[in-house]
Backbone as JSON, one array per atom type, in Angstrom:
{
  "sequence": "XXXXXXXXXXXXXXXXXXXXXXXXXXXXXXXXXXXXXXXXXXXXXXXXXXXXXXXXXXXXXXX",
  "N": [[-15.07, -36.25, 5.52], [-14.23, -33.83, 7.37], [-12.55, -30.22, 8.04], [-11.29, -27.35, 9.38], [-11.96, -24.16, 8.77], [-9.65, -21.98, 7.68], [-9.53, -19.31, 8.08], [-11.65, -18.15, 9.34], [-12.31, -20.72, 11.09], [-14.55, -21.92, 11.31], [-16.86, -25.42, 10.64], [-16.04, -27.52, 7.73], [-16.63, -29.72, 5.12], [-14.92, -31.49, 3.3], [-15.28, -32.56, 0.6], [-15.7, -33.21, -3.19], [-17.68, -31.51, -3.8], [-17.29, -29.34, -2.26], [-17.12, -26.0, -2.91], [-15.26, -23.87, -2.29], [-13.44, -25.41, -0.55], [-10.04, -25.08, 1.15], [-11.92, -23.56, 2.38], [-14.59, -21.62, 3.95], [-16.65, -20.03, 2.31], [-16.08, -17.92, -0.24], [-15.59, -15.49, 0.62], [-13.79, -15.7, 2.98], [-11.84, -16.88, 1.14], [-10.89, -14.85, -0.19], [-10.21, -13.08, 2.15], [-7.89, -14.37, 3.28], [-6.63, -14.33, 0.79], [-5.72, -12.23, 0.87], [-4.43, -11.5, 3.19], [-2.04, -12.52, 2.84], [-1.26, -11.59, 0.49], [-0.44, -8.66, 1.35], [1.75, -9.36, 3.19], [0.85, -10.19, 5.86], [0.89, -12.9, 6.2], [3.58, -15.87, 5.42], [5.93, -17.91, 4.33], [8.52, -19.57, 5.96], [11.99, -18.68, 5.78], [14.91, -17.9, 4.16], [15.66, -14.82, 3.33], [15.71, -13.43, 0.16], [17.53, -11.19, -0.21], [19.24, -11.98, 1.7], [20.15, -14.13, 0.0], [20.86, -12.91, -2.04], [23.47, -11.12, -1.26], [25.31, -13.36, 0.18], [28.07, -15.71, -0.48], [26.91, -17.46, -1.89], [26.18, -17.55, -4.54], [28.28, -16.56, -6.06], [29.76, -19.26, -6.39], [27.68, -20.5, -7.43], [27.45, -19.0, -10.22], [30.03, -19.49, -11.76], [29.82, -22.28, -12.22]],
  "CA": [[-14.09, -35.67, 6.41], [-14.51, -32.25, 7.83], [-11.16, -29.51, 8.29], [-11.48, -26.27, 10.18], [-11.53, -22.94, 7.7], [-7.84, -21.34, 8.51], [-9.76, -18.05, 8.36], [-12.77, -18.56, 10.47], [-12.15, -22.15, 12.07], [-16.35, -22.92, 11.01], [-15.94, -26.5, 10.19], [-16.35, -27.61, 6.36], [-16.78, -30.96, 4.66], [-13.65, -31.45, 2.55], [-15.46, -33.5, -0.91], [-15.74, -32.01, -4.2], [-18.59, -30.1, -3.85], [-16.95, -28.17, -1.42], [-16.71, -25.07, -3.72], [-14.16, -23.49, -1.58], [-12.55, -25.84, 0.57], [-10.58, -25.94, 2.63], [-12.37, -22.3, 3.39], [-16.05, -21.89, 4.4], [-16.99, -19.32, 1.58], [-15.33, -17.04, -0.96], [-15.26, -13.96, 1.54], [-12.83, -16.25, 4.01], [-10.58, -17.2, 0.96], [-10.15, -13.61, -0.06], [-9.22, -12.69, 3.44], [-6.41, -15.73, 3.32], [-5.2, -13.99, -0.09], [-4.82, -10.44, 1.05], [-2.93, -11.44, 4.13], [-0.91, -13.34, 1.94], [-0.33, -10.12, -0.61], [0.08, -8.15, 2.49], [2.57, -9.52, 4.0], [0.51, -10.81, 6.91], [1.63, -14.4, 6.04], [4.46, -15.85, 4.81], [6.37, -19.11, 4.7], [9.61, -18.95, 7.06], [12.91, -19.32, 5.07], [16.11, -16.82, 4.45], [14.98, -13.83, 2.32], [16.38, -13.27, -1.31], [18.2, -10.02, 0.1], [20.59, -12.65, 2.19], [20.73, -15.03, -0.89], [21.92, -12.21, -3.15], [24.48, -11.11, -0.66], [26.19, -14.4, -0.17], [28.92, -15.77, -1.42], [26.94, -19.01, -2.36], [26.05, -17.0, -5.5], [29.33, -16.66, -6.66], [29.94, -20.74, -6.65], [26.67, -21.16, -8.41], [27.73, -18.57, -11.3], [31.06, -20.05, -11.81], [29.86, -23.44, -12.83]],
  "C": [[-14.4, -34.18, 6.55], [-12.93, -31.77, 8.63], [-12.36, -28.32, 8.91], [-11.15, -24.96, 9.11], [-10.32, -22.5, 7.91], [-8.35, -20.1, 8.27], [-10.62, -17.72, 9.69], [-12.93, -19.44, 11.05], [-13.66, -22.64, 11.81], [-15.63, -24.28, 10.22], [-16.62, -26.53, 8.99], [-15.74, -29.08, 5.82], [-15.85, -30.58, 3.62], [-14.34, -32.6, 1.38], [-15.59, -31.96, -1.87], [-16.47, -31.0, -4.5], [-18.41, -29.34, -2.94], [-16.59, -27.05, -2.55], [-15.25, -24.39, -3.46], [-13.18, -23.96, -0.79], [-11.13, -25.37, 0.47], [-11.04, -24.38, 3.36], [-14.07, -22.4, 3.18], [-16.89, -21.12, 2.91], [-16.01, -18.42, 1.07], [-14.92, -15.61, -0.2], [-14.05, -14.68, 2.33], [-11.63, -16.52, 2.99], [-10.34, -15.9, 0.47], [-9.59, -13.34, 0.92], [-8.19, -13.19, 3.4], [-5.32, -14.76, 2.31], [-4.95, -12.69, 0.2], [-4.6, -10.33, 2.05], [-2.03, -12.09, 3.7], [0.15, -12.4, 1.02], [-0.06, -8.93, 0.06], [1.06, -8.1, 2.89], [2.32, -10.27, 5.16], [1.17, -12.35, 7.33], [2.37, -14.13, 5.14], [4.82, -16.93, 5.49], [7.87, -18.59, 5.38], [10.67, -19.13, 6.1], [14.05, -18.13, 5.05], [15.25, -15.95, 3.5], [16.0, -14.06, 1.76], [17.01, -12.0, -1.07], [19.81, -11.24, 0.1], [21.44, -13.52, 1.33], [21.42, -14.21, -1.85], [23.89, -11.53, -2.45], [25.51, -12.08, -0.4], [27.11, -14.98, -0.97], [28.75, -16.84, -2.02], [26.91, -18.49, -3.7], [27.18, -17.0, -7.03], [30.05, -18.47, -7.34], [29.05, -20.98, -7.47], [27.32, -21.02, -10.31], [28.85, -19.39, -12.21], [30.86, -21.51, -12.7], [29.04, -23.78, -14.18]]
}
C-alpha cells in the first residue's frame, strides 16, 4: 500500500521497512513536529481557558 507524506505529498510504501512512514524521510517528519510545537497545527476542540472558566468544573469538583 502506498499513502501520500502529509508534509511533501511524495508517495511512500506504508510496510515496516518504511523507516519513517507515513513521512518520506526524517527532514519531512521534523517539519510535521515543529508545526505541531508551533502552533501551526492543532486538533479542533474548546481550549482549556473555556474549560477552566465554566461552570462544568464546579459539578465535576463537587462529586
Amino acid at each position: 500500500m502506498e499513502v501520500k507524506c502529509p508534509t511533501c505529498g511524495k508517495s511512500v510504501r506504508w510496510e515496516k521497512e518504511s523507516k519513517f512512514r507515513p513521512f518520506c524521510s526524517d527532514r519531512c517528519k521534523l517539519i510535521d513536529l515543529g508545526e505541531w510545537a508551533s502552533g501551526g497545527r492543532a486538533i479542533p476542540g474548546d481550549s482549556l481557558e473555556d474549560d477552566l472558566m465554566s461552570g462544568d468544573l464546579n459539578s465535576i469538583q463537587s462529586h
